[in-house]
N, C-alpha and C positions, 0 to 999 in steps of 0.2 A: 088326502094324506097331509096333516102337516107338515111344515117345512124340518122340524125333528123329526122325525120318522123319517122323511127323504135322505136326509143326512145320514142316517142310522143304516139306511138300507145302501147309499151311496160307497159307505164305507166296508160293509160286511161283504157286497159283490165281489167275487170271484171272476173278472173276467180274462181274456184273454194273455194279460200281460199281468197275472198274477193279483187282480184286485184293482180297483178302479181310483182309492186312496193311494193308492203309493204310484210314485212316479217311474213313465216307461220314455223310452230315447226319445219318441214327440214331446212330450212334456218338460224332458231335461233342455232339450234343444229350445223350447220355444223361450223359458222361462231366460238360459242366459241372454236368448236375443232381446228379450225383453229388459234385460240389468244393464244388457253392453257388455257381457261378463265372456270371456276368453282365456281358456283354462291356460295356466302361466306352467312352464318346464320351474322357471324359480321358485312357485310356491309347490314345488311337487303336485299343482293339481289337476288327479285325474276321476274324474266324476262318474259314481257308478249309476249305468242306465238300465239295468235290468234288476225288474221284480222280484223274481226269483230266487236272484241270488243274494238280495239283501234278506228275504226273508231266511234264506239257507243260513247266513251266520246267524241271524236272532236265536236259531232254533240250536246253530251249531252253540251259540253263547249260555244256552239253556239260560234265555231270560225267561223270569218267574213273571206273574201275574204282581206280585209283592215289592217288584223290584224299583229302586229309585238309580235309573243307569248315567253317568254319564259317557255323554261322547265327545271326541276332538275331531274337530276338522268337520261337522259336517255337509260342508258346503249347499250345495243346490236343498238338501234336503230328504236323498234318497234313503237312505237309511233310517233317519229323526223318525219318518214316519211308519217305519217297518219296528221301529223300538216299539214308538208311541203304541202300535197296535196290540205289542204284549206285555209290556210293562204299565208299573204306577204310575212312575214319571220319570221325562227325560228333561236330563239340563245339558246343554249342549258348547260345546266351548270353539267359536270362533275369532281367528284375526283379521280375516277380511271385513272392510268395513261393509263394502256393496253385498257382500254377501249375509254378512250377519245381521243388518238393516231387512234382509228380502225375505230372512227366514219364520219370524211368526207370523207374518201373512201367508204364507206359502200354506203354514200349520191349521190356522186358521180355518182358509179354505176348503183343505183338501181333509181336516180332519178334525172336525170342528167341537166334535164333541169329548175329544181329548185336550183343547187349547189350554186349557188352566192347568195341564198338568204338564205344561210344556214351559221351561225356564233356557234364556238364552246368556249367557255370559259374553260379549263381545272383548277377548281380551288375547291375547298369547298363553299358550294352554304354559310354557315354562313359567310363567309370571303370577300364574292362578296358585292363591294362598288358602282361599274360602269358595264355598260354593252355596248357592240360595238355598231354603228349603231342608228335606229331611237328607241325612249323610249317603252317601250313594250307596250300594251294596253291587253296585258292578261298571265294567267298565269296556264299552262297546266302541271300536273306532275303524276306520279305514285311514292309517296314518299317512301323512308324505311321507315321502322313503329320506329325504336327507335332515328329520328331524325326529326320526322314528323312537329311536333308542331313549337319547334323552328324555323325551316326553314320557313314554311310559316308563323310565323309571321314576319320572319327577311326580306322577302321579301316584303311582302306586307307593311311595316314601312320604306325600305330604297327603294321602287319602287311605289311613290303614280298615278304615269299613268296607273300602274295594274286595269282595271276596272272589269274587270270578270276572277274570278277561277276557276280552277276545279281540284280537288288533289283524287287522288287515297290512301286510306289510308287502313288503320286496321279498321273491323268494329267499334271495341269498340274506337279507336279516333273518327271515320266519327260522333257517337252519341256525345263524349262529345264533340266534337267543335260544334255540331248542335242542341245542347242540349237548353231547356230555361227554365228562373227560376221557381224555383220548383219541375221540375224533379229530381230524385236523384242522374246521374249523371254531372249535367248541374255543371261546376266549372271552376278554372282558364281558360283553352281552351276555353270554350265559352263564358266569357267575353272579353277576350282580343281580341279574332277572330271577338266577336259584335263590339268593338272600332271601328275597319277597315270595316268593312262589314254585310250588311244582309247575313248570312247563312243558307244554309239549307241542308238536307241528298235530293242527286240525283239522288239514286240506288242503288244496290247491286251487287257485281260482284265476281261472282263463283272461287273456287281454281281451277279448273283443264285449266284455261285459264294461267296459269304461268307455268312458269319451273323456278325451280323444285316446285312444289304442297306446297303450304306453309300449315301449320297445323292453322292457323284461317283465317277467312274469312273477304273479304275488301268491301270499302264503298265508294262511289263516294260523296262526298261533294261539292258542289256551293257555291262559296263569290261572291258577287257583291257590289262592292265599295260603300260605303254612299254617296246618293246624296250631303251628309249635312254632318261634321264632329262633334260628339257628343258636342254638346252647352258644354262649361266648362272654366272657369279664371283659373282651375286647369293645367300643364301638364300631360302629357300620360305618364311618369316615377311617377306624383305624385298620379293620379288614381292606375296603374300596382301595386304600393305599397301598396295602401289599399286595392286591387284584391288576393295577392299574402297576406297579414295579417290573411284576411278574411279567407280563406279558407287553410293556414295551421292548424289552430282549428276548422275545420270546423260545429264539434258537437256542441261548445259553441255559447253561444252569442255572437251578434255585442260588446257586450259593455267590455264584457271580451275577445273575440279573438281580438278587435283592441287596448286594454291595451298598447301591448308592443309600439303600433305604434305612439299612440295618449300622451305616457309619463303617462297617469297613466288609472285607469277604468272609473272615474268620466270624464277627459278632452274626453275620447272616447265618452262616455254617451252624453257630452255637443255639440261633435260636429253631433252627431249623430241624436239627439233633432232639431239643428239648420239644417239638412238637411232633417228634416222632415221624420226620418226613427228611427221606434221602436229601442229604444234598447235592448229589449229581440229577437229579429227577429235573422236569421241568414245569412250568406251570399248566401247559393245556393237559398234565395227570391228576389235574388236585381239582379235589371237590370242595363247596364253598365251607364245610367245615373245616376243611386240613387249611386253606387261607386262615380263616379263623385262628385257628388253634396258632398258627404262626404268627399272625397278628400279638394273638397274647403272650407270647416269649420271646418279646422285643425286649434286647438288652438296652439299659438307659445310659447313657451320662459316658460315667468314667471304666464303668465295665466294660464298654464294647470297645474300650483303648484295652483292656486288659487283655480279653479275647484276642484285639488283634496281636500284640504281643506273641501270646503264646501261638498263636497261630502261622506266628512267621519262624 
């Protein structure tokens, strides 16, 4: 048997721990002893060591044969190689030095006759402007939980060919980004996440499939791109600002939490009227159109002195 063929067959086995290319808790373990690598509370990292279940999201992500994925965070490499297995190509976006140095060897290795289809980006995923290669068409991650939010949305804003997500999070994000109006924690995360995408929760997945054992439990979340980008003459920074008004008062009114936004109570009132949305209402009732629509009946300049005028 040639040494391709052994690789070929190395890779396709099914064994115990889900396939003999992807890594199981021996291999995660040996590999940090081997970097010196000790999973940090700071970098949120917790390192997924079963098979299984990294194959469960690829499947849950419904990666394609076609697809060009990227991912964030993928540290030791659990995942990269459960992409690698269904997908065209993965780019992979890491900050650790030690760990982004260990990862196309790791690839190499364990999976050798995917390696050229395997690109690493050593960088901070909020900093990433460009990615190698052909445009991604999905976006597969198990994110830190304290840089969660930002990143996918910083992704899914500066990568519009991302058509399908699936992000491994904190339970309590996977709810509020999948959260919807009127729930009580439905708030910035799931509006800004609805701009980009229909969301929703796509599972739950246990602590003891990490190392080391995180003390709260994660959530598999699904975006899947708007066929349609939300109808608006407003922009996505002039929405995000009445998004991010809204729900720092969250308790108040529209007409008093968007005050500071609108220049006075009465010009929020007026434009809030003109979008066809109460102004005693509050912001965790409004879906990312009615932001929208308020966004685009901001009074300007000297009118929203007029408003307030007439309003006192």
């Amino acid at each position: 048997m040639s040494t391709a063929e052994q690789h070929e067959q190395h890779e396709q086995h099914d064994g115990p721990g889900g396939g003999d290319a992807l890594l199981g808790p021996a291999d995660i373990r040996e590999l940090a002893e081997a970097l010196g690598v000790r999973p940090t509370k700071q970098k949120g990292q917790n390192f997924v060591i079963d098979a299984n279940t990294v194959r469960r999201i690829v499947r849950t992500a419904d990666v394609r044969p076609d697809d060009v994925v990227v991912e964030v965070g993928p540290g030791l490499g659990s995942l990269t190689l459960a992409l690698l297995e269904a997908a065209d190509r993965v780019t992979a976006v890491e900050i650790d030095d030690i760990l982004a140095a260990a990862l196309p060897a790791t690839i190499a290795a364990r999976m050798p006759r995917k390696a050229d289809r395997f690109a690493l980006v050593h960088s901070d995923a909020m900093l990433v402007q460009e990615l190698p290669g052909p445009a991604p068409t999905a976006l597969v991650a198990n994110l830190p939980y304290n840089v969660a939010v930002p990143v996918l949305l910083h992704m899914l804003d500066r990568f519009p060919t991302i058509e399908r997500t699936l992000v491994m999070v904190q339970a309590e994000v996977a709810d509020r980004l999948a959260a919807r109006p009127g729930n009580k924690v439905y708030g910035v995360p799931s509006v800004k996440a609805n701009w980009y995408a229909d969301v929703k929760r796509a599972g739950a997945i246990g602590r003891n499939v990490f190392w080391p054992a995180p003390n709260v439990d994660s959530g598999l979340v699904s975006l899947v791109r708007r066929a349609e980008p939300v109808r608006t003459t407003a922009s996505k920074a002039e929405v995000f600002t009445v998004v991010d008004a809204a729900f720092a008062q969250r308790r108040k009114t529209l007409r008093a939490a968007l005050a500071g936004w609108a220049g006075s109570a009465a010009a929020a009132e007026a434009a809030l009227v003109a979008a066809g949305i109460s102004p005693q209402a509050r912001g965790e009732a409004l879906t990312v159109e009615e932001f929208a629509a308020i966004a685009e009946h901001k009074v300007a300049g000297p009118q929203a002195a007029e408003h307030e005028g007439a309003g006192q």
